[in-house]
Backbone as XML, in Angstrom:
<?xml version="1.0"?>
<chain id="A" units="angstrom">
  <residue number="1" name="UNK">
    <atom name="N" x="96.739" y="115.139" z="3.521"/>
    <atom name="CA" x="95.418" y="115.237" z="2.933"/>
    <atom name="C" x="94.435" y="114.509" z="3.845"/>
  </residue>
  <residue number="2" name="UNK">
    <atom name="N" x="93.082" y="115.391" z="4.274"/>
    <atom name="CA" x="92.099" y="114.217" z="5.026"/>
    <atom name="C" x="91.538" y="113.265" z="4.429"/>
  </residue>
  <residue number="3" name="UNK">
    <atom name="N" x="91.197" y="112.594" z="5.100"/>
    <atom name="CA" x="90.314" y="111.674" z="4.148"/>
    <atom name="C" x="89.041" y="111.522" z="4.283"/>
  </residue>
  <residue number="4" name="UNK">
    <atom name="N" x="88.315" y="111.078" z="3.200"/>
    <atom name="CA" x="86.999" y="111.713" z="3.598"/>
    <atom name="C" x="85.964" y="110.632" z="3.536"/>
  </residue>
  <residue number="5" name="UNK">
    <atom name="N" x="85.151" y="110.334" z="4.681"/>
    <atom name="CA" x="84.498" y="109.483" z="5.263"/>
    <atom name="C" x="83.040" y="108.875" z="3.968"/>
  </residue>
  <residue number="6" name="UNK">
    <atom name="N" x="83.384" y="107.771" z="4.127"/>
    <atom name="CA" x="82.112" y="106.896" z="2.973"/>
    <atom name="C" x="81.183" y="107.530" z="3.310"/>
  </residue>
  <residue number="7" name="UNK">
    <atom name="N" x="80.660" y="108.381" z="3.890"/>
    <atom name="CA" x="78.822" y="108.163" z="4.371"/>
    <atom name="C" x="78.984" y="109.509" z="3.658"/>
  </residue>
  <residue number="8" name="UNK">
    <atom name="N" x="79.824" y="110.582" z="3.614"/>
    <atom name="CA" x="79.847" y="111.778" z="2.496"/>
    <atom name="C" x="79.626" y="111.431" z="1.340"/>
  </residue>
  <residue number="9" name="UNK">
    <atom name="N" x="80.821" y="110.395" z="0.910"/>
    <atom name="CA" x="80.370" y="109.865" z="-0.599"/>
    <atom name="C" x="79.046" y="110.018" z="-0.634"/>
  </residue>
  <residue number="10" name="UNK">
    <atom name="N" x="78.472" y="108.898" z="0.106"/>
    <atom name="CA" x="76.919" y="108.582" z="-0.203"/>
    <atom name="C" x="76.066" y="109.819" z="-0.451"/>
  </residue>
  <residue number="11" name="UNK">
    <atom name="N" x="76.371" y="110.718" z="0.632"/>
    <atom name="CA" x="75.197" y="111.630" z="0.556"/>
    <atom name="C" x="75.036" y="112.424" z="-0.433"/>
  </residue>
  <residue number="12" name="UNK">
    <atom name="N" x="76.338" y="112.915" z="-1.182"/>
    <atom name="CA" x="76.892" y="113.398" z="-1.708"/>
    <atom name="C" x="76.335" y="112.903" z="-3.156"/>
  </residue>
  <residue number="13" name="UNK">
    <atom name="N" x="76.694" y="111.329" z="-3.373"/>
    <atom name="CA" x="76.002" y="110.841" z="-4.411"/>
    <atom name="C" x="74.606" y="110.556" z="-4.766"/>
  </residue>
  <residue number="14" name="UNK">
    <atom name="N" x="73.937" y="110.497" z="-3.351"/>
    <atom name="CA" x="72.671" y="110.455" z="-3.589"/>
    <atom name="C" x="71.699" y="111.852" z="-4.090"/>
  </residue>
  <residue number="15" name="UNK">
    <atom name="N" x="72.427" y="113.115" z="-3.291"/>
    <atom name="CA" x="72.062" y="114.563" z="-4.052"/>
    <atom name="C" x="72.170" y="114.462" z="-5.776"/>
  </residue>
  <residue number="16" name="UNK">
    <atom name="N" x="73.378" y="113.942" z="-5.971"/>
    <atom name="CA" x="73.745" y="114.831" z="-7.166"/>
    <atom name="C" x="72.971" y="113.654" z="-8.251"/>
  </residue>
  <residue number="17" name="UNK">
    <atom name="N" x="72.259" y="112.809" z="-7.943"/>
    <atom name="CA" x="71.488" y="111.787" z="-8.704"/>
    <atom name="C" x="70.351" y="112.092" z="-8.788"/>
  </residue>
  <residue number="18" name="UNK">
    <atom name="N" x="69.968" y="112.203" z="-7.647"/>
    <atom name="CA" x="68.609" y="112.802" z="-7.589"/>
    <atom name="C" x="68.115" y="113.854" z="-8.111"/>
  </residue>
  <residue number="19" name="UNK">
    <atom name="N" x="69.051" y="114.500" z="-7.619"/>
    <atom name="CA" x="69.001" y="116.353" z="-8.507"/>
    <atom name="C" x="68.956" y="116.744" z="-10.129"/>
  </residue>
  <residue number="20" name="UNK">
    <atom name="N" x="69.976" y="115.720" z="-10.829"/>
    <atom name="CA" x="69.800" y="115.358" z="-12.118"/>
    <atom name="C" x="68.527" y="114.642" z="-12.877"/>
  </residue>
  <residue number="21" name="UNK">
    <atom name="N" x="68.131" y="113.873" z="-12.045"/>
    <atom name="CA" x="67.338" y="113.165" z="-12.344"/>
    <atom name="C" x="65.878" y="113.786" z="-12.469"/>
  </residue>
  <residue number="22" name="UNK">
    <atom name="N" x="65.453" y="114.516" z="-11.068"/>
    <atom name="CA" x="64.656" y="115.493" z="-10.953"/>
    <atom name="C" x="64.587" y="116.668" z="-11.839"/>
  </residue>
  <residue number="23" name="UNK">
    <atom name="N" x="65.371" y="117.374" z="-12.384"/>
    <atom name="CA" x="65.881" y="117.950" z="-13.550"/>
    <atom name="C" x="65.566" y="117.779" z="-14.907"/>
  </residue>
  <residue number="24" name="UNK">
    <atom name="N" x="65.893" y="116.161" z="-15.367"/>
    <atom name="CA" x="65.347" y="115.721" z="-16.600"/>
    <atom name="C" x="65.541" y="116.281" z="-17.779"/>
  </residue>
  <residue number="25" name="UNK">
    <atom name="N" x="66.664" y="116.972" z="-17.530"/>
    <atom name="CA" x="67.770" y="117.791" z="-18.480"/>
    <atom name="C" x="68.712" y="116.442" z="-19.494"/>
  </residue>
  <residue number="26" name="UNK">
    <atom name="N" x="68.293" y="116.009" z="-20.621"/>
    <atom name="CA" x="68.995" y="114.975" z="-21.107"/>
    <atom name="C" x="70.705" y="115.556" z="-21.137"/>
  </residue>
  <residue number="27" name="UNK">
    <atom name="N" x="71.317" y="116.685" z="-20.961"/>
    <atom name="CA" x="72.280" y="116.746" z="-20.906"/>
    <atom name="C" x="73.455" y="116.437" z="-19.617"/>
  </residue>
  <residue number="28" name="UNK">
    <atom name="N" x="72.133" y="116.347" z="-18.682"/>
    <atom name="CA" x="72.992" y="115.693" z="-17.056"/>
    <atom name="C" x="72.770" y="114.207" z="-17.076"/>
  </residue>
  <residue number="29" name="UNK">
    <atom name="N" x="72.752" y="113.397" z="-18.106"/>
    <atom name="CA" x="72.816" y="111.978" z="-17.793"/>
    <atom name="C" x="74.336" y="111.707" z="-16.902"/>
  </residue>
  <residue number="30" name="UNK">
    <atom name="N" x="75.105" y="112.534" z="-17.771"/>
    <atom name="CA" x="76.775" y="111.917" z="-16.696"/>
    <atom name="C" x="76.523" y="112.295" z="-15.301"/>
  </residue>
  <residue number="31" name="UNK">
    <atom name="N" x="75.864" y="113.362" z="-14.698"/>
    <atom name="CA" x="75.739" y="113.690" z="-13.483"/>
    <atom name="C" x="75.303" y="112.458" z="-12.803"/>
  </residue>
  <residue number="32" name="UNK">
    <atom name="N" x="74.127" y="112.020" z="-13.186"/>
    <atom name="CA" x="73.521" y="111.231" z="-12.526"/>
    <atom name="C" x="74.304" y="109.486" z="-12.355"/>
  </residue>
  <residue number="33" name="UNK">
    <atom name="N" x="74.951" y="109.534" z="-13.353"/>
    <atom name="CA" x="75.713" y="108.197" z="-13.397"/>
    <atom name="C" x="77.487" y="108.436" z="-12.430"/>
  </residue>
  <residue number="34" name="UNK">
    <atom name="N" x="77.609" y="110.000" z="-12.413"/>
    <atom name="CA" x="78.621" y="109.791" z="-11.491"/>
    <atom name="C" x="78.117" y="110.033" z="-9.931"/>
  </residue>
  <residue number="35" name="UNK">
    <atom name="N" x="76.639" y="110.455" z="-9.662"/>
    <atom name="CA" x="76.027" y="110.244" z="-8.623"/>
    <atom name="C" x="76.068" y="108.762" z="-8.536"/>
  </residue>
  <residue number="36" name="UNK">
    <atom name="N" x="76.061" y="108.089" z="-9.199"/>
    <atom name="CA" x="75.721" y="106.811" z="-8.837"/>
    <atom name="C" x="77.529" y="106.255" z="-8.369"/>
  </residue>
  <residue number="37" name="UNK">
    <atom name="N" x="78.209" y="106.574" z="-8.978"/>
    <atom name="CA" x="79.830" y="106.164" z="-8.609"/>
    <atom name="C" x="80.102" y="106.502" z="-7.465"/>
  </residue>
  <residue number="38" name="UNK">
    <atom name="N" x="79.280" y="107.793" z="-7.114"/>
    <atom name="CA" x="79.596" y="108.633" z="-5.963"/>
    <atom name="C" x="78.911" y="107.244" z="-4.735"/>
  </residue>
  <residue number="39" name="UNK">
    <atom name="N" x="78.025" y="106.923" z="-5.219"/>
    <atom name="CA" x="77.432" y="106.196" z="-3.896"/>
    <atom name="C" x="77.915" y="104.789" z="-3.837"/>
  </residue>
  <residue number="40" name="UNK">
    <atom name="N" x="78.531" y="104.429" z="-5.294"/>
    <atom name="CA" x="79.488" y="102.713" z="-4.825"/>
    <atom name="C" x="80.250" y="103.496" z="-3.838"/>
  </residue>
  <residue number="41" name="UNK">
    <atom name="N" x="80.941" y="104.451" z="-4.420"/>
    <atom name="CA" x="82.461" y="104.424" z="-3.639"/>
    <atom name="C" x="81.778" y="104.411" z="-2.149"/>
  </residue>
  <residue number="42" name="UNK">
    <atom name="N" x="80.998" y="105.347" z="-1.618"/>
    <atom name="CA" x="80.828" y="105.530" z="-0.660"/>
    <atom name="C" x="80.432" y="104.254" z="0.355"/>
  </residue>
  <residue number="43" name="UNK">
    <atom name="N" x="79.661" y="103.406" z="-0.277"/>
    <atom name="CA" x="79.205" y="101.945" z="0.338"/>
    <atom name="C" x="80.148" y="101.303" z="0.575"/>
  </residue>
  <residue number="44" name="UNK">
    <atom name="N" x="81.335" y="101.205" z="-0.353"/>
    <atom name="CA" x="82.404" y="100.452" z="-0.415"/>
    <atom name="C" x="83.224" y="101.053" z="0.665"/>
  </residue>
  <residue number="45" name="UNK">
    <atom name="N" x="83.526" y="102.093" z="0.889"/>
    <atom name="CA" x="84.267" y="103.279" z="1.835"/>
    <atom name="C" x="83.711" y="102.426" z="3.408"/>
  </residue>
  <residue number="46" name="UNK">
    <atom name="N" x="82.387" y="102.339" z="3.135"/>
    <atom name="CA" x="81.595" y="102.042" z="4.426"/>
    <atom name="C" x="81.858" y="100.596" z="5.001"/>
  </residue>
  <residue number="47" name="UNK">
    <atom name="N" x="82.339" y="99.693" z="4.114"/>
    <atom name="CA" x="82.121" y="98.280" z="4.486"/>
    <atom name="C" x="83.562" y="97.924" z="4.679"/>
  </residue>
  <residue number="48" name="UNK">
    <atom name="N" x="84.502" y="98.781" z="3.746"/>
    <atom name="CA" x="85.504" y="98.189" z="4.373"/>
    <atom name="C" x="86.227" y="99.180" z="5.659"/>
  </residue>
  <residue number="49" name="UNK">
    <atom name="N" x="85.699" y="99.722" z="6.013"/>
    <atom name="CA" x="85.458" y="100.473" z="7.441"/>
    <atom name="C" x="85.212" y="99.689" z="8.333"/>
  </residue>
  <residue number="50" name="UNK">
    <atom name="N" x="83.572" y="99.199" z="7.939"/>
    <atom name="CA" x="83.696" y="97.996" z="9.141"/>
    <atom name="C" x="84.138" y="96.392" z="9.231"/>
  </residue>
  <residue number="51" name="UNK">
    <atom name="N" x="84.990" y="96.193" z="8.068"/>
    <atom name="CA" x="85.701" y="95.007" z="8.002"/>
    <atom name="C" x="86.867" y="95.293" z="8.969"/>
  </residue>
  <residue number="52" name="UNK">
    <atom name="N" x="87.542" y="96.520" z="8.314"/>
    <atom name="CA" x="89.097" y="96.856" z="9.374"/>
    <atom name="C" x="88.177" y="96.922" z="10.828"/>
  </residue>
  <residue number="53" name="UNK">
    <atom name="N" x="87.176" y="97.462" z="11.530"/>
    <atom name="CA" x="87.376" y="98.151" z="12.873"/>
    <atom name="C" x="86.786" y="96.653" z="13.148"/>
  </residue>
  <residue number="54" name="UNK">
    <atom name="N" x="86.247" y="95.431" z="12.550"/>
    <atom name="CA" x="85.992" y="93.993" z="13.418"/>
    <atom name="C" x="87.511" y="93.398" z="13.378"/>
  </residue>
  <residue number="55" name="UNK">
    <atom name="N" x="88.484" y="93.677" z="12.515"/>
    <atom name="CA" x="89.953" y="92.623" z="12.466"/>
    <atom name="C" x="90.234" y="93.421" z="14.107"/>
  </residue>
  <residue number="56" name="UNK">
    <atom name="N" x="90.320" y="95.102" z="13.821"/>
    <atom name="CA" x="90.891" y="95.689" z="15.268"/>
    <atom name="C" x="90.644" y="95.162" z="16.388"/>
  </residue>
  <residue number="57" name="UNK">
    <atom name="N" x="89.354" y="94.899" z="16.527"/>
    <atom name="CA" x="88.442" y="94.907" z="17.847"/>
    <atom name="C" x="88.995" y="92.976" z="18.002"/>
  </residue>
  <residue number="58" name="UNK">
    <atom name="N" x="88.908" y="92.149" z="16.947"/>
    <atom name="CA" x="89.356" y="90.800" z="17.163"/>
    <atom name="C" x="90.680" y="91.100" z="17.964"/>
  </residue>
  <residue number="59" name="UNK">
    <atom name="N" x="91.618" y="91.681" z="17.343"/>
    <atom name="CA" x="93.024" y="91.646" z="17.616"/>
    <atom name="C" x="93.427" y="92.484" z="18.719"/>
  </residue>
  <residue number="60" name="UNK">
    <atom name="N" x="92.566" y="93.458" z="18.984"/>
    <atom name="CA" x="92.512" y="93.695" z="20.439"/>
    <atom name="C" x="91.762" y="93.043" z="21.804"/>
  </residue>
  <residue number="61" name="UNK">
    <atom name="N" x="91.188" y="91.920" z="21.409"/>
    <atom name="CA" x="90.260" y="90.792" z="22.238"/>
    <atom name="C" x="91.552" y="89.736" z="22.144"/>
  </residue>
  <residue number="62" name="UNK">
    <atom name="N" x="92.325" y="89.761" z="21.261"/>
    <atom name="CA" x="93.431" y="88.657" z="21.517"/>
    <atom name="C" x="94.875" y="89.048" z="22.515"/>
  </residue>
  <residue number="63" name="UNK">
    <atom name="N" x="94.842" y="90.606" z="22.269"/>
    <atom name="CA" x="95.808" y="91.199" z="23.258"/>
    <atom name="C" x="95.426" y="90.668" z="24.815"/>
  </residue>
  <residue number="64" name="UNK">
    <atom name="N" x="94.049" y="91.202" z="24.701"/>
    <atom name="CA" x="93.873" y="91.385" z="26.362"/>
    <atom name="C" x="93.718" y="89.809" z="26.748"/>
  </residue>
  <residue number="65" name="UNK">
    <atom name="N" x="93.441" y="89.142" z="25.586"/>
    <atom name="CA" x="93.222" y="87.427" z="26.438"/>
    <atom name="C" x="94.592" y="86.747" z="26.887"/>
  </residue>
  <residue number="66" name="UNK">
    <atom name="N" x="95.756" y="87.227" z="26.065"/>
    <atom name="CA" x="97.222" y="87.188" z="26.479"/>
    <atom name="C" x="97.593" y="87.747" z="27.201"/>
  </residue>
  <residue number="67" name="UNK">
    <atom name="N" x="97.244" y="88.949" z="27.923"/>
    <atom name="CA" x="97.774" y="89.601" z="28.868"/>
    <atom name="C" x="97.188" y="88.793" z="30.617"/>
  </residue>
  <residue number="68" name="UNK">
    <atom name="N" x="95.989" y="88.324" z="29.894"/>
    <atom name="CA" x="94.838" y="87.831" z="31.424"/>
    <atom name="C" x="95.745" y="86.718" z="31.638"/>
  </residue>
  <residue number="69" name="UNK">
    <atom name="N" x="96.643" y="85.756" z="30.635"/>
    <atom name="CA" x="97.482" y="84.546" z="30.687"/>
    <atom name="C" x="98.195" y="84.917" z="31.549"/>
  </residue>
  <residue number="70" name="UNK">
    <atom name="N" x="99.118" y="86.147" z="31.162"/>
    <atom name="CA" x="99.966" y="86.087" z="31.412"/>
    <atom name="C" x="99.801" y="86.385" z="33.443"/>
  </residue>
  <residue number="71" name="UNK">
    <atom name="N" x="98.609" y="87.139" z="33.318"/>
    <atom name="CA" x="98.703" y="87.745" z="34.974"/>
    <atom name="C" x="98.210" y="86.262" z="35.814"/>
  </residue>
  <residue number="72" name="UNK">
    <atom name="N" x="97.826" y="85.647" z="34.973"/>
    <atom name="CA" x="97.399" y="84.338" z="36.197"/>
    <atom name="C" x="98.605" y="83.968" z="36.416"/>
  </residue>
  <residue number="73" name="UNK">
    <atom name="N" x="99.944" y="84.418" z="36.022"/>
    <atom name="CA" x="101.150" y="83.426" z="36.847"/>
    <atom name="C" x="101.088" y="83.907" z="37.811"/>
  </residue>
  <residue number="74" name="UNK">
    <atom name="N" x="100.562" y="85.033" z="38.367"/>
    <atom name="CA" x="101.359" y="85.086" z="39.789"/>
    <atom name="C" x="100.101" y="85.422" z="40.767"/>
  </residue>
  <residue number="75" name="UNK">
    <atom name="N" x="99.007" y="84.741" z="40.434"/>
    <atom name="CA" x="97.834" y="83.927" z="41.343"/>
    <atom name="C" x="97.720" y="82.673" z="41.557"/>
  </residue>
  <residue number="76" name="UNK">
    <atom name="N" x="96.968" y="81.940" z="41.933"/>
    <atom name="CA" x="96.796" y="80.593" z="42.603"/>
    <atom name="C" x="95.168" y="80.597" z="42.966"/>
  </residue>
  <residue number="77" name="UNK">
    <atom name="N" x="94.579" y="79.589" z="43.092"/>
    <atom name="CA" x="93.134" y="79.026" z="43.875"/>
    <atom name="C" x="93.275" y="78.619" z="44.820"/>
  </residue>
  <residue number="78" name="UNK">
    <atom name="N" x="92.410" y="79.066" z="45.728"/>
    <atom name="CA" x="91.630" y="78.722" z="46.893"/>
    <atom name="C" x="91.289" y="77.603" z="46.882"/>
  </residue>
  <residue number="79" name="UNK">
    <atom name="N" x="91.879" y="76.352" z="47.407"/>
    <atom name="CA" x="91.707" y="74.510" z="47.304"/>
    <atom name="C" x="90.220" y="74.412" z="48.062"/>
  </residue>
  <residue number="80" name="UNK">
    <atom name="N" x="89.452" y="75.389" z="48.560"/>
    <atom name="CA" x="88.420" y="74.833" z="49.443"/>
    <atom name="C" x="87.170" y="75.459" z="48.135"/>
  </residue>
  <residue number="81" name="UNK">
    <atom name="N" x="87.229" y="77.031" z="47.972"/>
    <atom name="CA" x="86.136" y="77.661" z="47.330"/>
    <atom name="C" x="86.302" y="78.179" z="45.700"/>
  </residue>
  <residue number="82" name="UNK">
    <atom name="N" x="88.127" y="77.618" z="45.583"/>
    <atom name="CA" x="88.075" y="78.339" z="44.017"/>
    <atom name="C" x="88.318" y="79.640" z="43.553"/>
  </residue>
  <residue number="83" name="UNK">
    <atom name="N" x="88.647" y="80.372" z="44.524"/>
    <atom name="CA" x="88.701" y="81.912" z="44.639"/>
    <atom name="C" x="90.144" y="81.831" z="44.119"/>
  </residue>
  <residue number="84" name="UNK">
    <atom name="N" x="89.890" y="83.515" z="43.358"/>
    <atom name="CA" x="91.676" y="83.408" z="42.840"/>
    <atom name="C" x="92.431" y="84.063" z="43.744"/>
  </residue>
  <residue number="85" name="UNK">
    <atom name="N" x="93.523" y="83.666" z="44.286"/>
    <atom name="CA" x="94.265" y="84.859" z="45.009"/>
    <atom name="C" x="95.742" y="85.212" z="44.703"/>
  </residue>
  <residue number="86" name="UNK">
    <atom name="N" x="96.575" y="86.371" z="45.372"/>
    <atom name="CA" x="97.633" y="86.378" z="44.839"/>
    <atom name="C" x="98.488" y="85.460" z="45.482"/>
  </residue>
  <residue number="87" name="UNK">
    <atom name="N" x="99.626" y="84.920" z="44.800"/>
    <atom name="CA" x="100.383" y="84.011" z="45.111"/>
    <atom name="C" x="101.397" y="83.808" z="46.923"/>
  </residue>
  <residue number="88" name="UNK">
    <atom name="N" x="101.394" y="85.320" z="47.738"/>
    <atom name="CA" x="101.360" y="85.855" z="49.083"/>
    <atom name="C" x="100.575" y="85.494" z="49.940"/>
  </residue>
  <residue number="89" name="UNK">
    <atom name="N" x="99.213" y="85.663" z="49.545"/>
    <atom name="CA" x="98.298" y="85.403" z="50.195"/>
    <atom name="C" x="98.351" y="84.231" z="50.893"/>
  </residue>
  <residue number="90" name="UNK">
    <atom name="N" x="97.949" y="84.452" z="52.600"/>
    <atom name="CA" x="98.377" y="83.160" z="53.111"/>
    <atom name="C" x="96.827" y="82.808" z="53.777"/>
  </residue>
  <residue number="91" name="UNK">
    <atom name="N" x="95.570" y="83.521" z="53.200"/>
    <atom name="CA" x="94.053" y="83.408" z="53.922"/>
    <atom name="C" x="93.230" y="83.824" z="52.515"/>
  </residue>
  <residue number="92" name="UNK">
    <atom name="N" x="92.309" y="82.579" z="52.279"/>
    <atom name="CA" x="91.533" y="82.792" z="51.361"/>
    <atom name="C" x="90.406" y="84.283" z="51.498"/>
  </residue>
  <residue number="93" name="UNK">
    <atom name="N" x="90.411" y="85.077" z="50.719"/>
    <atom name="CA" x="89.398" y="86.255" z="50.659"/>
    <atom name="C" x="88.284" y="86.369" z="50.667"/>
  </residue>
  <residue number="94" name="UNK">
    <atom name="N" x="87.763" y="84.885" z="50.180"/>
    <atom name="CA" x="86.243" y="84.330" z="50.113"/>
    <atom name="C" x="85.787" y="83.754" z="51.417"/>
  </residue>
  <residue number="95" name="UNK">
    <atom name="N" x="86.627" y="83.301" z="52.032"/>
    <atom name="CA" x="86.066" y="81.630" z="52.651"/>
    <atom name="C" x="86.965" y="82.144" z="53.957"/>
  </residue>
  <residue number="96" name="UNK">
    <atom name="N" x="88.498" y="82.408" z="53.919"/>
    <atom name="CA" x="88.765" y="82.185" z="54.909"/>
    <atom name="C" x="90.256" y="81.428" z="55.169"/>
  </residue>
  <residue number="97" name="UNK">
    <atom name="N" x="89.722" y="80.486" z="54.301"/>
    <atom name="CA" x="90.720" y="79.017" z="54.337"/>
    <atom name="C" x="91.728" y="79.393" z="54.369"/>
  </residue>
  <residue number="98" name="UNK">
    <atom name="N" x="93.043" y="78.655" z="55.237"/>
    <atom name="CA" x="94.162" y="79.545" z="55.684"/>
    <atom name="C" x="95.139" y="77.841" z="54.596"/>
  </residue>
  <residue number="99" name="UNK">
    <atom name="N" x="95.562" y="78.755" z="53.762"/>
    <atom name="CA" x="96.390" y="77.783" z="52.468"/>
    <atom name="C" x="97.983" y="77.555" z="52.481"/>
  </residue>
</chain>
């Protein structure tokens, strides 16, 4: 089954509220009050959307900061300018400096 994106809810709920409402048919009061359900859900749809895609985006900022750990083992600094180089390297890339 797809699933179907909060911002439909909304729009969705905001038509069918409005439309009732505009109407002024005392027999569409439920319309308009499940227009209105229509647009929690949809807000709610929306926020916790962007609660999950900030945990993702954290927890993928924690991957890559563990991975950057891990690749500095097999670099070293340049004792004169600070430059990173690979651990082979026998001539700084910046400067020169022969290490």
């Amino acid at each position: 089954m797809a699933k179907i994106h909060g911002l439909v809810y909304l729009i969705i709920g905001i038509f069918v509220s409005v439309a009732s409402w505009k109407i002024n048919n005392e027999d569409l009061y439920l319309f308009f009050y499940a227009g209105i359900l229509f647009m929690g859900v949809g807000v709610a749809k929306l926020l916790l959307s962007l609660i999950r895609n900030k945990e993702e985006e954290t927890t993928h900022h924690k991957e890559i900061s563990h991975h950057q750990t891990q690749n500095l083992q097999h670099y070293r600094r340049c004792r004169k300018c600070g430059n990173a180089m690979r651990i082979n390297d026998k001539f700084c890339g910046r400067c020169g400096f022969r290490v």
